[in-house]
C-alpha positions as YAML, in Angstrom:
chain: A
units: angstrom
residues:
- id: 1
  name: UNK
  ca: [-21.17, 82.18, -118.47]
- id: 2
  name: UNK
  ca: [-23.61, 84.49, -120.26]
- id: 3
  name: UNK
  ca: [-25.32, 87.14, -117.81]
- id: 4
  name: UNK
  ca: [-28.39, 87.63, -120.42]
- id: 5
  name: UNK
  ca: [-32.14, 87.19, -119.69]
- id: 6
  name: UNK
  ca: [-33.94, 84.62, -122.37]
- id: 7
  name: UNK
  ca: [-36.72, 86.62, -123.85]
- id: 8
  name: UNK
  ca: [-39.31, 84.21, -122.50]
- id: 9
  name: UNK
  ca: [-38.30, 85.64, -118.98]
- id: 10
  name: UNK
  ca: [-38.72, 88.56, -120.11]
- id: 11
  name: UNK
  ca: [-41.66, 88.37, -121.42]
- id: 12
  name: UNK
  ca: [-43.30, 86.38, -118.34]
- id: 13
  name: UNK
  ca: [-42.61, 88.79, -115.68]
- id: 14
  name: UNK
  ca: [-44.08, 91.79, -118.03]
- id: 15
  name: UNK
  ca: [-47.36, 89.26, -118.04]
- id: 16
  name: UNK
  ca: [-46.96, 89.39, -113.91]
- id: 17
  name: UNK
  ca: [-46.39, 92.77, -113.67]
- id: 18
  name: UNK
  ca: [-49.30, 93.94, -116.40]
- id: 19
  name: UNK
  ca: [-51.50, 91.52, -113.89]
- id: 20
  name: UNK
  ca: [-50.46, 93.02, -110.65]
- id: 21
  name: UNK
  ca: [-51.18, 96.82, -112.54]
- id: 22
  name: UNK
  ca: [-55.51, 95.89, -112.70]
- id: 23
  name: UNK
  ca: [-57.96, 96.86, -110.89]
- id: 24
  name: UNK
  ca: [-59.06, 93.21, -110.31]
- id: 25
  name: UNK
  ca: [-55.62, 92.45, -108.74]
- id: 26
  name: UNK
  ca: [-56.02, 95.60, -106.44]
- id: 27
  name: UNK
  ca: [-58.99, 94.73, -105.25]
- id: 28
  name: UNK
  ca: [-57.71, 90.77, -104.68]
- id: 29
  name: UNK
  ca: [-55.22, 92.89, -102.56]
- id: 30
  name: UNK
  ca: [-57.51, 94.85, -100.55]
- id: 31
  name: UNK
  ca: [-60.15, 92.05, -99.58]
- id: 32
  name: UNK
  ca: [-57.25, 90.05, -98.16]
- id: 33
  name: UNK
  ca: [-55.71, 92.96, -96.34]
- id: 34
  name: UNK
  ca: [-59.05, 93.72, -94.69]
- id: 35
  name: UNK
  ca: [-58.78, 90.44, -92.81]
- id: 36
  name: UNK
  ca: [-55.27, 90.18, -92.93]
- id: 37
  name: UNK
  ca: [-54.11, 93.41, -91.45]
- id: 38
  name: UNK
  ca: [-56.44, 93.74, -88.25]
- id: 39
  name: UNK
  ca: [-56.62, 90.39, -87.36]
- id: 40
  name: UNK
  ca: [-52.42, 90.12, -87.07]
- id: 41
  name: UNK
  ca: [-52.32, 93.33, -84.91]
- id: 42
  name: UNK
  ca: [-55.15, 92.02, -82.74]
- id: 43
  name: UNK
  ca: [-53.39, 88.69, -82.29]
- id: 44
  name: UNK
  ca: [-50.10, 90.50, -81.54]
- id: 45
  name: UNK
  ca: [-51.68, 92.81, -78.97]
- id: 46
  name: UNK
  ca: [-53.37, 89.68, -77.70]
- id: 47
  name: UNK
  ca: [-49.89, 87.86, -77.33]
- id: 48
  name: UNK
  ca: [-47.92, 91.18, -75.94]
- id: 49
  name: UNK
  ca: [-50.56, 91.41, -73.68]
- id: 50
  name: UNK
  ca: [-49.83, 87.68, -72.19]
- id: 51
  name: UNK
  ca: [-46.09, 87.79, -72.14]
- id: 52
  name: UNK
  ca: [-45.99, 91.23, -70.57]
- id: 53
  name: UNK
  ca: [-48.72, 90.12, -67.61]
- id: 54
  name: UNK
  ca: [-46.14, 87.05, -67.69]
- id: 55
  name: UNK
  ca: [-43.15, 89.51, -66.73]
- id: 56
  name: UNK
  ca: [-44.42, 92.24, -64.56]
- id: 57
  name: UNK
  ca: [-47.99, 90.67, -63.42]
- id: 58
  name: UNK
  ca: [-46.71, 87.38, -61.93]
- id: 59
  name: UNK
  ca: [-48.77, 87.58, -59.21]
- id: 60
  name: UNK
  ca: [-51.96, 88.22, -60.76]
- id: 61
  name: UNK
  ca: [-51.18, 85.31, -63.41]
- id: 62
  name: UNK
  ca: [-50.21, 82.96, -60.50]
- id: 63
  name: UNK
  ca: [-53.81, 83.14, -59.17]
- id: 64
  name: UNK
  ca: [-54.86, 80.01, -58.97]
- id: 65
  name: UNK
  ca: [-58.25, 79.05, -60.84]
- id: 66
  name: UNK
  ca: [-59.39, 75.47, -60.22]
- id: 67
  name: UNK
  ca: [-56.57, 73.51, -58.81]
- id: 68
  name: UNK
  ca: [-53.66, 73.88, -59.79]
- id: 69
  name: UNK
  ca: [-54.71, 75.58, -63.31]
- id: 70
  name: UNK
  ca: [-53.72, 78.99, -62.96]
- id: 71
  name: UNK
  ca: [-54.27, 82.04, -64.95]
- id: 72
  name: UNK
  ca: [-51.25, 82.23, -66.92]
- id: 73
  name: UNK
  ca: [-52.03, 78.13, -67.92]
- id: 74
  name: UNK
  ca: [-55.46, 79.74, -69.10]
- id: 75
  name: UNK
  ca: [-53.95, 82.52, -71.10]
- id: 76
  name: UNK
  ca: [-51.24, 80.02, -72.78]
- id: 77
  name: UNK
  ca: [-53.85, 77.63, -73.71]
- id: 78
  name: UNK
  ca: [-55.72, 80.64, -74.93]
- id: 79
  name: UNK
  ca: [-52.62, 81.33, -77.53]
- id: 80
  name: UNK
  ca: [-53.54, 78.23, -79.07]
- id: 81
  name: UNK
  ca: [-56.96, 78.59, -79.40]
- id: 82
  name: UNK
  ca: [-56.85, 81.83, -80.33]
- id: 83
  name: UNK
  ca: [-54.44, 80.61, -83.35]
- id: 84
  name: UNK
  ca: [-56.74, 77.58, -84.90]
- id: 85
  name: UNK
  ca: [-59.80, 80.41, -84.14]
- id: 86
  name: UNK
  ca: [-57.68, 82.64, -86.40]
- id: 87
  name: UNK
  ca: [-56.86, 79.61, -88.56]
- id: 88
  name: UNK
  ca: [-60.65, 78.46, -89.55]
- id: 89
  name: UNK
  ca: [-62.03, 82.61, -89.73]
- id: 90
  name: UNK
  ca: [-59.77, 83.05, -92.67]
- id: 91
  name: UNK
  ca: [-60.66, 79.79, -94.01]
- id: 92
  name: UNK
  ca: [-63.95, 80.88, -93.96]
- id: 93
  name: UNK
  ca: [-63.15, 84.30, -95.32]
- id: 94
  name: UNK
  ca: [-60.70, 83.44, -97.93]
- id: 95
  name: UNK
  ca: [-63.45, 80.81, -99.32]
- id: 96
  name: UNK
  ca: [-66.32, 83.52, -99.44]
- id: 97
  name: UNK
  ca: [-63.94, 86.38, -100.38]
- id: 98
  name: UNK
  ca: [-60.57, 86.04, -101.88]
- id: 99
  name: UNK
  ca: [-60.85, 82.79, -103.45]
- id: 100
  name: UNK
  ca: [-63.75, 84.06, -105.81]
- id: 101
  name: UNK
  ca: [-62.21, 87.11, -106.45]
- id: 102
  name: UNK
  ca: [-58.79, 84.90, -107.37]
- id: 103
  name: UNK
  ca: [-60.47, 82.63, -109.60]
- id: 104
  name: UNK
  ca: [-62.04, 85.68, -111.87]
- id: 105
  name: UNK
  ca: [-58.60, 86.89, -111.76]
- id: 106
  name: UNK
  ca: [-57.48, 83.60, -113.35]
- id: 107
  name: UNK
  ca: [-60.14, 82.87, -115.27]
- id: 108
  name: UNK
  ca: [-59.63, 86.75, -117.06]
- id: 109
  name: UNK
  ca: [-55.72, 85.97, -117.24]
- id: 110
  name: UNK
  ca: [-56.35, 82.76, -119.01]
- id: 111
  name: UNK
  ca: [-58.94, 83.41, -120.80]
- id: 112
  name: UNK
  ca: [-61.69, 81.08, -119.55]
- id: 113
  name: UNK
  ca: [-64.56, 80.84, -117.42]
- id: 114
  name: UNK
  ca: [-64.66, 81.04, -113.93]
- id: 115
  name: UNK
  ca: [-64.13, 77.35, -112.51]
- id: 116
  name: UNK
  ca: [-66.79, 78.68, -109.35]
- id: 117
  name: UNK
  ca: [-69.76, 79.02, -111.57]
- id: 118
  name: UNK
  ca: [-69.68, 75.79, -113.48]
- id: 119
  name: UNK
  ca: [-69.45, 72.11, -113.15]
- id: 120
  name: UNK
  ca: [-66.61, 69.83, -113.98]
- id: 121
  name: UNK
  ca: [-68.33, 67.56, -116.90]
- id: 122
  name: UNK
  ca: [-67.69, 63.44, -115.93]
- id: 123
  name: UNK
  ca: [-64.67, 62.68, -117.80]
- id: 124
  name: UNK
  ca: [-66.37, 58.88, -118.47]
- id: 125
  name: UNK
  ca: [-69.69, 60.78, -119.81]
- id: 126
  name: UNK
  ca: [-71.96, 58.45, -117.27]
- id: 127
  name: UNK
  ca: [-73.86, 60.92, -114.61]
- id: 128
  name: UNK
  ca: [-75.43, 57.86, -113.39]
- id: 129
  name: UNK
  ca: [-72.49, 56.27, -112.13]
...
């Protein structure tokens, strides 16, 4: 059993690593920590916040609201919406911000235009279709 690296390998990660070294990549990397990084500590404050009031505010979250809905049923429902909210603003944000920013990246890598700013030609040739 041979313990050697083929060349092509070799070669592939130095084309990764060369990538991850330009200033395109580092700003890729800093858009998507902008949303990335505050938006996981808020939701992670959000959910300490729910399971400690859980655990030491039982009375509080026992208040009932309508019913028999009380307010730790709100704040678990919450969660979820909170999580699809979450979901759909980086969407959003990844679709105005990263994802043009990842497709120059590309395009530079490979040596092409950006797929963003043109239009895919009808492979038949008939627009009228």
């Amino acid at each position: 059993m041979s313990t050697e690296t083929p060349a092509s390998a070799d070669t592939g990660e130095n084309e990764y690593v060369a990538v991850a070294r330009t200033p395109e990549f580092d700003a890729l990397r800093r858009t998507l920590r902008r949303f990335v990084f505050p938006v996981s500590a808020a939701f992670l404050l959000w959910y300490a916040l729910y399971v400690l009031l859980s655990a030491y505010a039982r009375d509080f979250m026992s208040t009932k609201v309508v019913g028999h809905v009380n307010v730790a049923l709100i704040f678990g429902l919450l969660q979820f919406v909170s999580t699809f909210l979450i979901a759909w603003l980086y969407a959003r944000y990844a679709e105005r911000r990263v994802d043009p920013l990842a497709d120059d990246l590309r395009a530079k890598i490979e040596g092409v235009t950006s797929s963003r700013s043109t239009v895919a030609p009808d492979p038949e040739g008939d627009a009228d279709a």
